[in-house]
GUDREN-34484 format. One record per residue: residue in one letter; residue number from 1; x, y, z of N, C-alpha, C, O in turn. Coordinates in pm, whole numbers, plus 50000, padded with zeros to 5 digits. Layout:
BEGIN
resn->A&resi->NUM&nxx->X&nyy->Y&nzz->Z&caxx->X&cayy->Y&cazz->Z&cxx->X&cyy->Y&czz->Z&oxx->X&oyy->Y&ozz->Z
...
***
This chain:
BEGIN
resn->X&resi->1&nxx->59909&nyy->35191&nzz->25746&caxx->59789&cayy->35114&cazz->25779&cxx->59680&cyy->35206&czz->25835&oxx->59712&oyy->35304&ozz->25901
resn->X&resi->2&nxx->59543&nyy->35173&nzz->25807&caxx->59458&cayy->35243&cazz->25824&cxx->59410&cyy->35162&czz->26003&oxx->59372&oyy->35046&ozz->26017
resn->X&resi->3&nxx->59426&nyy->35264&nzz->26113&caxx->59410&cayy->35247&cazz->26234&cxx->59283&cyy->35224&czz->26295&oxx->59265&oyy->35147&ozz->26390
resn->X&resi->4&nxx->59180&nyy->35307&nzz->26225&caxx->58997&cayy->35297&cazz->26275&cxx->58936&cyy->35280&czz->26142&oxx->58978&oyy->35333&ozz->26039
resn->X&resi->5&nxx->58830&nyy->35199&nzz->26153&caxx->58785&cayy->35169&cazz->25997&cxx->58645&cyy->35214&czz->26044&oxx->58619&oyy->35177&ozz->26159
resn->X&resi->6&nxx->58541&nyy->35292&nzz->25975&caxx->58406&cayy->35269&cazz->25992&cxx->58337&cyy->35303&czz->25894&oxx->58357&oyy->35393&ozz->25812
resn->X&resi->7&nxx->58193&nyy->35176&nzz->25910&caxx->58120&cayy->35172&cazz->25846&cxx->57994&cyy->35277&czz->25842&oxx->57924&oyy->35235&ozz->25933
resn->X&resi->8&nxx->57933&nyy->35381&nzz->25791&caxx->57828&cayy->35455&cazz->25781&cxx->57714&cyy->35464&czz->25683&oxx->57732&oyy->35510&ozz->25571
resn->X&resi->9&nxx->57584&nyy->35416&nzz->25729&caxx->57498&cayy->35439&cazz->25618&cxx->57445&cyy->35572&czz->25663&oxx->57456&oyy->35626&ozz->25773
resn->X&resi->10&nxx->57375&nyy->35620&nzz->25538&caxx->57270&cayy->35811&cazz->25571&cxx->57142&cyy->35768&czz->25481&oxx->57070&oyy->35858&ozz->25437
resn->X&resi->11&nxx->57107&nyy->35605&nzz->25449&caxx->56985&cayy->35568&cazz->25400&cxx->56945&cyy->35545&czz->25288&oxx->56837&oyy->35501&ozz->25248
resn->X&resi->12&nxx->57076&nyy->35590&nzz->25213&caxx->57065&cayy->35504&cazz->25043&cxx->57217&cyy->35494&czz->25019&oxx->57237&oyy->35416&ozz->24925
resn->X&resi->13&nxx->57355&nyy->35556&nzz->25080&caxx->57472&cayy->35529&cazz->25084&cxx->57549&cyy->35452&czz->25177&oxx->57564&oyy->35504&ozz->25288
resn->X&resi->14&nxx->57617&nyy->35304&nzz->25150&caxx->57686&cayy->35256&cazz->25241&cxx->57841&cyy->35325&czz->25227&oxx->57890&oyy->35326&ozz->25114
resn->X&resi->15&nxx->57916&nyy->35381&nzz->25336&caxx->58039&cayy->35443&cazz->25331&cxx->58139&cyy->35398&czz->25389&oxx->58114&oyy->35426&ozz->25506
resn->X&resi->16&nxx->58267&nyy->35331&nzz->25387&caxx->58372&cayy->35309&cazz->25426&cxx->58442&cyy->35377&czz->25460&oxx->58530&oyy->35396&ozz->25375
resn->X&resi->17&nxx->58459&nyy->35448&nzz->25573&caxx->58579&cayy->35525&cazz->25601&cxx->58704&cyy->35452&czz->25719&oxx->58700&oyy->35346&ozz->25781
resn->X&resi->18&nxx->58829&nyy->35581&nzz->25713&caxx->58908&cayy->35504&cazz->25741&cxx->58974&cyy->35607&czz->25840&oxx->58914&oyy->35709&ozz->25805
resn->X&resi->19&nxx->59071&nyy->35654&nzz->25956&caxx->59117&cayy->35700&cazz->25999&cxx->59273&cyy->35699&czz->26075&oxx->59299&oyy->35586&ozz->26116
resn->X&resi->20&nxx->59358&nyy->35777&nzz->26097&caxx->59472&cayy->35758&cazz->26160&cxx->59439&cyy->35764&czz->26298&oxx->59485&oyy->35667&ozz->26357
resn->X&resi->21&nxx->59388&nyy->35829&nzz->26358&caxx->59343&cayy->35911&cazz->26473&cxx->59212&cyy->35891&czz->26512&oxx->59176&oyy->35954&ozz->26611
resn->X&resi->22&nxx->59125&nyy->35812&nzz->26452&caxx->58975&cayy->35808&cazz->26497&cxx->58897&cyy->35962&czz->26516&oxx->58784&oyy->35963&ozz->26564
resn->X&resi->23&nxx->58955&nyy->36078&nzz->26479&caxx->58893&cayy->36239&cazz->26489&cxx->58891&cyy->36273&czz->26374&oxx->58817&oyy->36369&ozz->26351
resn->X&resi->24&nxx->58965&nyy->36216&nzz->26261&caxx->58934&cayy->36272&cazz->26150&cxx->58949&cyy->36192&czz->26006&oxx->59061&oyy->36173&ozz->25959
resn->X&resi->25&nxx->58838&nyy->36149&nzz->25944&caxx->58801&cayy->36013&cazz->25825&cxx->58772&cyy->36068&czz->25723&oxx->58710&oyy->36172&ozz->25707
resn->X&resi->26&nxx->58839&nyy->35965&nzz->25613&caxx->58861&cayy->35924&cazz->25496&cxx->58772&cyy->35868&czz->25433&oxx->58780&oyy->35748&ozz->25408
resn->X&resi->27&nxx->58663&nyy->35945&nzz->25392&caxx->58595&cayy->35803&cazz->25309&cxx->58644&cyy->35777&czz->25164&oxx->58657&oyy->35854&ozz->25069
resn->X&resi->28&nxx->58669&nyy->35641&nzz->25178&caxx->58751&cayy->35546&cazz->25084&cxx->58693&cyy->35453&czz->24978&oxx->58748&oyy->35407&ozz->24877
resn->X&resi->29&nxx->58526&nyy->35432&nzz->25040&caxx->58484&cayy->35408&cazz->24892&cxx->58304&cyy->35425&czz->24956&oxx->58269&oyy->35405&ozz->25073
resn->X&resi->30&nxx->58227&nyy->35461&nzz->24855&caxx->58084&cayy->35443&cazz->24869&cxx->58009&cyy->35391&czz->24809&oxx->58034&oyy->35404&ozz->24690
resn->X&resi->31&nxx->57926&nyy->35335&nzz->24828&caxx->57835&cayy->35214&cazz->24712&cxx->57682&cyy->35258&czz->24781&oxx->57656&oyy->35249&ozz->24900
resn->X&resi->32&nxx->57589&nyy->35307&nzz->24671&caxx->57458&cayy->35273&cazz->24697&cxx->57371&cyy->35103&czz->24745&oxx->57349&oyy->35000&ozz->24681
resn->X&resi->33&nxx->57348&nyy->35138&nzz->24858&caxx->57302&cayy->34989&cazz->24961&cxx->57197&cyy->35029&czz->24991&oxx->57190&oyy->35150&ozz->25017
resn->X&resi->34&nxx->57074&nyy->34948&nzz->24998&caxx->56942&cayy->34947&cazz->25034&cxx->56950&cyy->34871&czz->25239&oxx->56855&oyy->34799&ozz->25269
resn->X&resi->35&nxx->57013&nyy->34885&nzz->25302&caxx->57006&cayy->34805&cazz->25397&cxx->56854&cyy->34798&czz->25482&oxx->56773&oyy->34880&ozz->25524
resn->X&resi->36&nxx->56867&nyy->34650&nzz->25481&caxx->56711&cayy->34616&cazz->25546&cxx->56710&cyy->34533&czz->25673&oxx->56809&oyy->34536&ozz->25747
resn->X&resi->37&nxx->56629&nyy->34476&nzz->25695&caxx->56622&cayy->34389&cazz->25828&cxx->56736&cyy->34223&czz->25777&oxx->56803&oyy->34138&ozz->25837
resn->X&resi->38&nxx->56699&nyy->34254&nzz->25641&caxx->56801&cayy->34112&cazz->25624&cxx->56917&cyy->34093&czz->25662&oxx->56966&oyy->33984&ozz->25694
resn->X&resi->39&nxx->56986&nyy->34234&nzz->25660&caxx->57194&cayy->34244&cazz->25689&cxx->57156&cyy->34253&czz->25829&oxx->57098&oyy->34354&ozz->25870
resn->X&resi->40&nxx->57178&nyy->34179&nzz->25885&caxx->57214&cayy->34199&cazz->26007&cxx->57395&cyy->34153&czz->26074&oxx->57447&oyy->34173&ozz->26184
resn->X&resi->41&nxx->57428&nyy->34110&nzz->25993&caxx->57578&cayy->34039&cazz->26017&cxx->57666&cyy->34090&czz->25991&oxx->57666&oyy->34140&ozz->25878
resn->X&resi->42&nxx->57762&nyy->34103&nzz->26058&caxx->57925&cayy->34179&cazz->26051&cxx->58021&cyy->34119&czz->26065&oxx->58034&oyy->34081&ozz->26181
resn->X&resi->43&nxx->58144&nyy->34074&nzz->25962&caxx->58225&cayy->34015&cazz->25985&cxx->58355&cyy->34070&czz->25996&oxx->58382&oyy->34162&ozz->25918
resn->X&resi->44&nxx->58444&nyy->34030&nzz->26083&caxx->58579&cayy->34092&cazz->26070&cxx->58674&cyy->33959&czz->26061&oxx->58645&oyy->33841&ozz->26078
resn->X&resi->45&nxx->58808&nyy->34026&nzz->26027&caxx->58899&cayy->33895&cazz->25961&cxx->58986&cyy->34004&czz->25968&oxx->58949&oyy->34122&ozz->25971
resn->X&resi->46&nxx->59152&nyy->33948&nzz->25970&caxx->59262&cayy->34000&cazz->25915&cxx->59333&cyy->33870&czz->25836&oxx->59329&oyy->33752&ozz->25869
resn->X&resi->47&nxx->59386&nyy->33918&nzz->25745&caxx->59500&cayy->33812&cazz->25732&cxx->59700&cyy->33917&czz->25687&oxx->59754&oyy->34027&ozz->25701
resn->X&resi->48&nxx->59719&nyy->33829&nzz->25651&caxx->59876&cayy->33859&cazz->25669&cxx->59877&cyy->33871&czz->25486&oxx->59812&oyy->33812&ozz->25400
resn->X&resi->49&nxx->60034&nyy->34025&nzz->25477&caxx->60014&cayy->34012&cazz->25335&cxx->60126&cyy->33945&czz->25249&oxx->60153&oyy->33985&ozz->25136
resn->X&resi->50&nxx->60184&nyy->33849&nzz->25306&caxx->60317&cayy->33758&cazz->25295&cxx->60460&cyy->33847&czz->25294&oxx->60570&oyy->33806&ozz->25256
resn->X&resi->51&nxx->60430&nyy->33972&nzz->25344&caxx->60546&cayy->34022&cazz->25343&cxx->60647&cyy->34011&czz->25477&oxx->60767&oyy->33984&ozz->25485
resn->X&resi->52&nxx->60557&nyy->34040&nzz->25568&caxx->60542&cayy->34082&cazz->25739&cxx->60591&cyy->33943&czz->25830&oxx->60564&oyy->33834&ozz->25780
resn->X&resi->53&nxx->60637&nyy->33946&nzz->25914&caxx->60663&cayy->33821&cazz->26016&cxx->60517&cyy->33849&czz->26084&oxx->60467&oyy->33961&ozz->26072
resn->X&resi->54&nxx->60451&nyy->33747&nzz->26153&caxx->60361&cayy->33739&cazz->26164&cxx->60317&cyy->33870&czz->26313&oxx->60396&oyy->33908&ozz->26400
resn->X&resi->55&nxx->60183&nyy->33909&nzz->26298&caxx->60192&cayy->34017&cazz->26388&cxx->60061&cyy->33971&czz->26455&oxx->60041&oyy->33855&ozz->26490
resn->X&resi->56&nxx->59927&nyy->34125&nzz->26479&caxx->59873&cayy->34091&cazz->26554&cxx->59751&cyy->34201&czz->26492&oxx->59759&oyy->34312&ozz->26438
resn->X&resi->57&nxx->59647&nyy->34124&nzz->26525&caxx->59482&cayy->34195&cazz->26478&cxx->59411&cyy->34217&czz->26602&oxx->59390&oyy->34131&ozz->26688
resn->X&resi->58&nxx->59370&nyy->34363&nzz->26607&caxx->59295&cayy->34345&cazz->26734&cxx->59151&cyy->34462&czz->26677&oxx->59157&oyy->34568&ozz->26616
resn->X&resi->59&nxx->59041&nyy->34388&nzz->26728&caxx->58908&cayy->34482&cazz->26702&cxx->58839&cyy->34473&czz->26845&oxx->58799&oyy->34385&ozz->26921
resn->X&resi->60&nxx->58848&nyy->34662&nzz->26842&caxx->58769&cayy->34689&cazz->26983&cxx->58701&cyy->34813&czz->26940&oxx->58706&oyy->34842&ozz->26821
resn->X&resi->61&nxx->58645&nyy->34881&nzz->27014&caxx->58561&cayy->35036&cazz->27032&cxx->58412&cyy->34971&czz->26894&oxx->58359&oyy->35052&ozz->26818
resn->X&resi->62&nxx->58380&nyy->34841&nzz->26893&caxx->58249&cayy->34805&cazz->26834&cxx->58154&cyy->34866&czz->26871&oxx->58124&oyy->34860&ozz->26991
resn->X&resi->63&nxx->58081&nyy->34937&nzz->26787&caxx->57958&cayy->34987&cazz->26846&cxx->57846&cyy->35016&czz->26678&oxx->57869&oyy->35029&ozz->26557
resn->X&resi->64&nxx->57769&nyy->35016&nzz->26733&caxx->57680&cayy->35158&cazz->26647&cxx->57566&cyy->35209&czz->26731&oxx->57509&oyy->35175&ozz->26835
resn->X&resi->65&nxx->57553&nyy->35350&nzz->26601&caxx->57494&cayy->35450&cazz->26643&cxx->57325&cyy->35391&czz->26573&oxx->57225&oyy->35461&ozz->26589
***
């Protein structure tokens, strides 16, 4: 499982990266994004992948730069 997930734009690339350790990321996929005043919303969700007895989702260290 991927432990730190973050999101990075540099102004015409949105980037997904991913980390074990939060010191050193994976980017895992990139898509050209125009982001404007319109995105302002962030959603998070987990769900379960029917394999697992049920466990536990936790999102903290939210921020941006």
């Amino acid at each position: 499982p991927h432990r730190w997930w973050r999101l990075e734009h540099d102004g015409s690339n949105l980037h997904w990266m991913t980390s074990p350790d939060g010191a050193s990321w994976t980017v895992m996929h990139s898509a050209d994004v125009d982001i404007t005043d319109s995105l302002q919303r962030v959603r998070f969700g987990a769900t379960s992948n029917g394999t697992s007895p049920e466990g536990e989702a936790r999102f903290d260290n939210f921020g941006s730069h």
